[in-house]
C-alpha positions as CSV (number, residue, x, y, z in Angstrom):
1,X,13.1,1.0,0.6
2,X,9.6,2.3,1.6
3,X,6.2,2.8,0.8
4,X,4.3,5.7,1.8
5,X,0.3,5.1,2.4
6,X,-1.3,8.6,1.2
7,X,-4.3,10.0,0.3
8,X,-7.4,12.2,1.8
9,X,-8.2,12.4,5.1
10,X,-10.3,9.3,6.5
11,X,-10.3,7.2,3.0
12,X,-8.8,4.0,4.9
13,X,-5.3,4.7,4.7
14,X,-4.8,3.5,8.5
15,X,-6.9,0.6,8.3
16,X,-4.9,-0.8,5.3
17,X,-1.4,0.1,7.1
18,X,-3.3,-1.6,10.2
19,X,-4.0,-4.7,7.9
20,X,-0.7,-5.6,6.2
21,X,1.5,-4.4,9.0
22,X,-0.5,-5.8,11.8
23,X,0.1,-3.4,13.9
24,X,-2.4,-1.1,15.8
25,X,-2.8,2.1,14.7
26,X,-5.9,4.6,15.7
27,X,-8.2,4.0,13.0
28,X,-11.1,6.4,14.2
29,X,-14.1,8.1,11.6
30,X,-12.3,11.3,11.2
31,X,-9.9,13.5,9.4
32,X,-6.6,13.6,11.0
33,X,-6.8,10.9,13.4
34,X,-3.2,10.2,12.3
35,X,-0.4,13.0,12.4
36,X,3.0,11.4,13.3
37,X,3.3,8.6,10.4
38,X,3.5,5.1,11.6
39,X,6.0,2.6,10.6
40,X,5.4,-0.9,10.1
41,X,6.9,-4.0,8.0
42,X,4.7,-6.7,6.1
43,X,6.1,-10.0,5.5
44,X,6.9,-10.8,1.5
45,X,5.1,-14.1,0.3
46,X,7.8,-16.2,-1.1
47,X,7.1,-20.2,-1.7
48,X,10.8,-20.3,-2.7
49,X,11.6,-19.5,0.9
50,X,9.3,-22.0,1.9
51,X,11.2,-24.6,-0.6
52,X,14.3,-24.1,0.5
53,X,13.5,-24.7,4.1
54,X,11.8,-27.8,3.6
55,X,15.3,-29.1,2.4
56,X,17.7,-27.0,4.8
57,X,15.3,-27.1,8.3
58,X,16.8,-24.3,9.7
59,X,16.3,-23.5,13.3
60,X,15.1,-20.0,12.4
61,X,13.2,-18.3,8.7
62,X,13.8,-14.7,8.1
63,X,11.4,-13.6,5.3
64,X,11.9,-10.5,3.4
65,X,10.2,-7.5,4.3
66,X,8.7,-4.1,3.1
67,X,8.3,-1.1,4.7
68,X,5.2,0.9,4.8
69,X,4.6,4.5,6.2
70,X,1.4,5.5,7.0
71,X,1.4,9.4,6.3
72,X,-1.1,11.9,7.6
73,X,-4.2,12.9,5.0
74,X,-3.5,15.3,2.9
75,X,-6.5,18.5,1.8
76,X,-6.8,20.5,-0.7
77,X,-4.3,23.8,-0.3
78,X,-1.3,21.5,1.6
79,X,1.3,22.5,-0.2
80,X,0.4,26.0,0.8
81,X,0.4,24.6,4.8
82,X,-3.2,23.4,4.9
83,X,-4.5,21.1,7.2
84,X,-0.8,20.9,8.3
85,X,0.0,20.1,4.7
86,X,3.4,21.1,4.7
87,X,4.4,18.6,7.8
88,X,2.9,16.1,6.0
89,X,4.3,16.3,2.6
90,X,7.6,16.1,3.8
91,X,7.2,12.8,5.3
92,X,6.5,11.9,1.5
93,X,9.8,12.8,0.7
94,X,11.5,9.9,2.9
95,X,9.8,7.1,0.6
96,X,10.6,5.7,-2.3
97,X,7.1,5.0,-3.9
98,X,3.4,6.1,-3.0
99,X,0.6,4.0,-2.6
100,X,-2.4,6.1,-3.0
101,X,-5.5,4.8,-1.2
102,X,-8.7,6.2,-3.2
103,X,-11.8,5.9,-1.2
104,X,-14.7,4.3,-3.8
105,X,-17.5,3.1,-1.7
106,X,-20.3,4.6,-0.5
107,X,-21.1,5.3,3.5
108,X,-23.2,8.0,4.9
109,X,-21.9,7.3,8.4
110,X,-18.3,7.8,7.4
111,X,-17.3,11.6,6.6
112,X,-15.8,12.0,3.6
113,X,-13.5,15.6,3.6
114,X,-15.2,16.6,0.2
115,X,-18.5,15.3,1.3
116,X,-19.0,13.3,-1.7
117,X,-18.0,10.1,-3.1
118,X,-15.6,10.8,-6.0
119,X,-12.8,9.0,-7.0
120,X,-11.4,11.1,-10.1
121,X,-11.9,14.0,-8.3
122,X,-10.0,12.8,-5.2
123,X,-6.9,12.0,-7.3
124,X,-6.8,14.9,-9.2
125,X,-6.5,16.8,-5.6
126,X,-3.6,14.9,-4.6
127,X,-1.9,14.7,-8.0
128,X,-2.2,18.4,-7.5
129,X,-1.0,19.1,-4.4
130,X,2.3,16.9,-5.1
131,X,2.8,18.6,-8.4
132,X,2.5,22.4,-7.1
133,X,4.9,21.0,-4.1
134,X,7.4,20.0,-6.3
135,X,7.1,24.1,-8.0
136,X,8.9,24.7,-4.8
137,X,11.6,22.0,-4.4
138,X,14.7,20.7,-6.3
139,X,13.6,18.3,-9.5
140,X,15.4,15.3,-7.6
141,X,13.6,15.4,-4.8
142,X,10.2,15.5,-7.3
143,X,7.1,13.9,-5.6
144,X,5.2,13.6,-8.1
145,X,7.8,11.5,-9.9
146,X,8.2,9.3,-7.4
147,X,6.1,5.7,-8.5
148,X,2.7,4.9,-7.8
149,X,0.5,2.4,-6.9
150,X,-3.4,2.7,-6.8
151,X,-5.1,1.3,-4.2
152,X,-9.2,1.4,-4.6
153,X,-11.1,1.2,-0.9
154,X,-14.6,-0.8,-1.7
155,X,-17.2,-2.3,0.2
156,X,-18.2,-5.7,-1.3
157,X,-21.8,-5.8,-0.5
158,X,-22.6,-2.2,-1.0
159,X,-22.2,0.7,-3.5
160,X,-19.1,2.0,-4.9
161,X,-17.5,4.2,-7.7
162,X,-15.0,3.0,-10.3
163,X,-11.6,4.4,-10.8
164,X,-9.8,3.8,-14.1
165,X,-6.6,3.5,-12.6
166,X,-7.1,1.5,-9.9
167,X,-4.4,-1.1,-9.8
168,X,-6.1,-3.1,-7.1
169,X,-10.0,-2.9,-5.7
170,X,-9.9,-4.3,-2.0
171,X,-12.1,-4.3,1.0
172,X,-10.1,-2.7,4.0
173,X,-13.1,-3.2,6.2
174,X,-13.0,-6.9,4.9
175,X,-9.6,-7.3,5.6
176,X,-9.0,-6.4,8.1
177,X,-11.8,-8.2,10.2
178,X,-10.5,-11.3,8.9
179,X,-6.9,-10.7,9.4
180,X,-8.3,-11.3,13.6
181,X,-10.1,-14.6,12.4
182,X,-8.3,-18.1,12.3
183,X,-7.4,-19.4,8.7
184,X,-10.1,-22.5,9.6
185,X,-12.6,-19.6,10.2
186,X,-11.7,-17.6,6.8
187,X,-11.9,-20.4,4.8
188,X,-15.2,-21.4,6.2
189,X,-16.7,-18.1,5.1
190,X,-15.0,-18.0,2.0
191,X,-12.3,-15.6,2.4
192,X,-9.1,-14.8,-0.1
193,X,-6.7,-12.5,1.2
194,X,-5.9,-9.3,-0.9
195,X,-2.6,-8.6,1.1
196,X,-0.1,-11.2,-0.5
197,X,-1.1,-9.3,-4.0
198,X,-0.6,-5.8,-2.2
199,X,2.9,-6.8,-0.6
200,X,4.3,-8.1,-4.4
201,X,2.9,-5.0,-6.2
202,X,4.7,-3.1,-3.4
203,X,7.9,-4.9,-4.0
204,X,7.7,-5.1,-7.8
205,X,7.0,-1.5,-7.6
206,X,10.5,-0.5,-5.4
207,X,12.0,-3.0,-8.1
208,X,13.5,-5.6,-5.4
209,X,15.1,-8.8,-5.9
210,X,15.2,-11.7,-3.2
211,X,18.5,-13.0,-2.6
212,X,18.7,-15.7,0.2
213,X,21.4,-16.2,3.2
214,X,21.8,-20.0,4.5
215,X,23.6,-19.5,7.9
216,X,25.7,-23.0,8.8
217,X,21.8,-24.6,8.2
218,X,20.6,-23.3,10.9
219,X,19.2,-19.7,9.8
220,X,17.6,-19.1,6.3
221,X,17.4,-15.8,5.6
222,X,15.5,-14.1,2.2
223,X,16.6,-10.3,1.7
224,X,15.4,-7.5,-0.7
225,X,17.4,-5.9,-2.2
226,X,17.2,-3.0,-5.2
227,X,17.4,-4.6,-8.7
228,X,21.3,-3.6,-10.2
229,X,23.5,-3.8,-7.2
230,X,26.4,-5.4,-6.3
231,X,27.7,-8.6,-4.3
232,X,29.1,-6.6,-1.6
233,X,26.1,-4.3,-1.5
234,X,23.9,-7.0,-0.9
235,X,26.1,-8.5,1.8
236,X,25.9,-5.3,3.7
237,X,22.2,-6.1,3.6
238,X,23.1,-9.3,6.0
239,X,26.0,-7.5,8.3
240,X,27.8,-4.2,7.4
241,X,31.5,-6.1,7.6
242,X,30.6,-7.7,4.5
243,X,30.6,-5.0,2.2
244,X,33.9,-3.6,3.4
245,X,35.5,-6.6,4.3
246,X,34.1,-8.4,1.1
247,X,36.4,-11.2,-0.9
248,X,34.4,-13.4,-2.8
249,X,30.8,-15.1,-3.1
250,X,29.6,-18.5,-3.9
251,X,26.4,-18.2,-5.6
252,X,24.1,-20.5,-6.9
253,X,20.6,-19.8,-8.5
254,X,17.2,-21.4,-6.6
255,X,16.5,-23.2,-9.3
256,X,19.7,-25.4,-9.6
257,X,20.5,-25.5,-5.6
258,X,16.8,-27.3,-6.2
259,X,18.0,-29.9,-8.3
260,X,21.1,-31.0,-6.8
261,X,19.1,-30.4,-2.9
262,X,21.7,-29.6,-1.1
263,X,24.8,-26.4,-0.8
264,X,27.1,-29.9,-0.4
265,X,25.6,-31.6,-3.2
266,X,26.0,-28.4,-5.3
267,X,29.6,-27.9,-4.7
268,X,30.0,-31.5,-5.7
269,X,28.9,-31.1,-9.0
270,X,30.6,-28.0,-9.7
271,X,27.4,-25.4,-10.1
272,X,28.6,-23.4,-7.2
273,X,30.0,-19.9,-8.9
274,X,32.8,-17.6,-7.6
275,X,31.9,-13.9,-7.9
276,X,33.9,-10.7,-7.0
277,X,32.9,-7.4,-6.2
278,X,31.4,-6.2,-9.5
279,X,29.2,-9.6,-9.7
280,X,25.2,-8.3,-10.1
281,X,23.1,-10.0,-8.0
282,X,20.1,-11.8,-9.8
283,X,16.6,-12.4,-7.8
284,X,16.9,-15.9,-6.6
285,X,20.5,-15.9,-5.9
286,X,21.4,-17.9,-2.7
287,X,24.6,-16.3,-2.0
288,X,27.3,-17.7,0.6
289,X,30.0,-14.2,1.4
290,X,33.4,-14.8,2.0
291,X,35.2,-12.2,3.9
């Protein structure tokens, strides 16, 4: 499951994708600095994760993870080819939601592709260009149906623009300075992290569940997976013989593995569960796969 970062030309999107995946992309001040999308994973906050291993200690922690794309900015006339629209709006088509990064603030020394600061405006172009694409393509493979997330870049000490739908205002500049700082040295100056409130609107948004994986104690592992499926879908998840060679699952919910504090202790009092194939995997399921 995958998130695609889209929006104008040079409105942050590569910064942002620099910020929660941490990993270096060109950021430079103008359009088109990106052209092949990048690929990168951000770690999911989960304090159950953290709960469980502070009663397992496992040798290893594998959090879950989402993927984000960084696609190419897209111009007015791209679904006609512009600005090499059309290579561009087909990487949309390989996500499964679109976070739409809407530049708000105000910059003189950063070019803006419509030359003015406009927020509403800026949407409207994309919303456009993904509708009119979609005139052209099979109603499954609809871009403009696929769901959105609005992403508003500001400046906190400067000037900026409001945008009704924004589902989140965040400094990218911010950010991603003091993603290269030391927690000591953000917490000196005061800084809160907007990423761990991107990364669960993102996964809320694909509508994942966390299911977790204790490996004979010594590797805990936390996996997304898309609300509705299956036991043997979500063992494929961990290692592909599992959903073929599936049998059975022991299951037990966080919540009561946290009472009894242990897979042993749980199986003692009876809360462990047997599912089969059909079983639906519920978020906070720690799941042991028999095959």
């Amino acid at each position: 499951m995958k998130i695609g970062i889209v929006g104008l030309p040079n409105v942050g999107k590569s910064t942002l994708f620099q910020t929660i995946t941490k990993k270096k992309v060109d950021i430079s001040n103008y359009s088109f600095c990106t052209i092949n999308p990048n690929v990168g994973v951000a770690v999911v906050p989960d304090q159950r994760l953290e709960k469980i291993a502070e009663i397992v200690k496992p040798e290893k922690i594998i959090p879950a993870i989402v993927e984000f794309v960084d696609i190419a900015g897209l111009v007015r006339g791209a679904h006609k080819g512009e600005g090499l629209g059309n290579q561009f709006l087909s990487h949309i088509y390989t996500v499964d939601a679109i976070l739409l990064v809407i530049r708000c603030f105000e910059d003189e020394k950063i070019a803006h592709v419509e030359n003015e600061i406009n927020p509403r405006r800026d949407f409207e172009i994309i919303k456009n260009e993904l509708e009119l694409k979609d005139t052209f393509t099979a109603p499954e493979e609809a871009l403009s149906k696929k769901p959105f997330i609005y992403i508003c870049n500001i400046k906190s000490a400067g000037k900026n623009n409001s945008f009704e739908k924004c589902d989140l205002e965040i400094d990218f500049r911010l950010e991603l300075e003091a993603s290269e700082m030391s927690s000591e040295e953000q917490k000196e100056i005061g800084f809160e992290s907007a990423m761990p409130k991107l990364i669960s609107l993102a996964y809320k948004t694909l509508n994942l569940i966390t299911f977790y994986t204790i490996k004979g104690g010594k590797e805990l592992r936390a996996s997304a997976l898309e609300k509705g499926k299956t036991a043997p879908e979500a063992g494929e998840k961990i290692h592909s013989d599992f959903k073929e060679k599936f049998i059975r699952a022991e299951v037990i919910n966080y919540d009561k593995f946290m009472e009894t504090g242990s897979w042993s202790r749980a199986r003692e009092a009876g809360l462990l569960r047997t599912e089969g194939k059909n079983y639906i995997v519920r978020d906070g399921d720690i799941i042991e796969f028999k095959i």
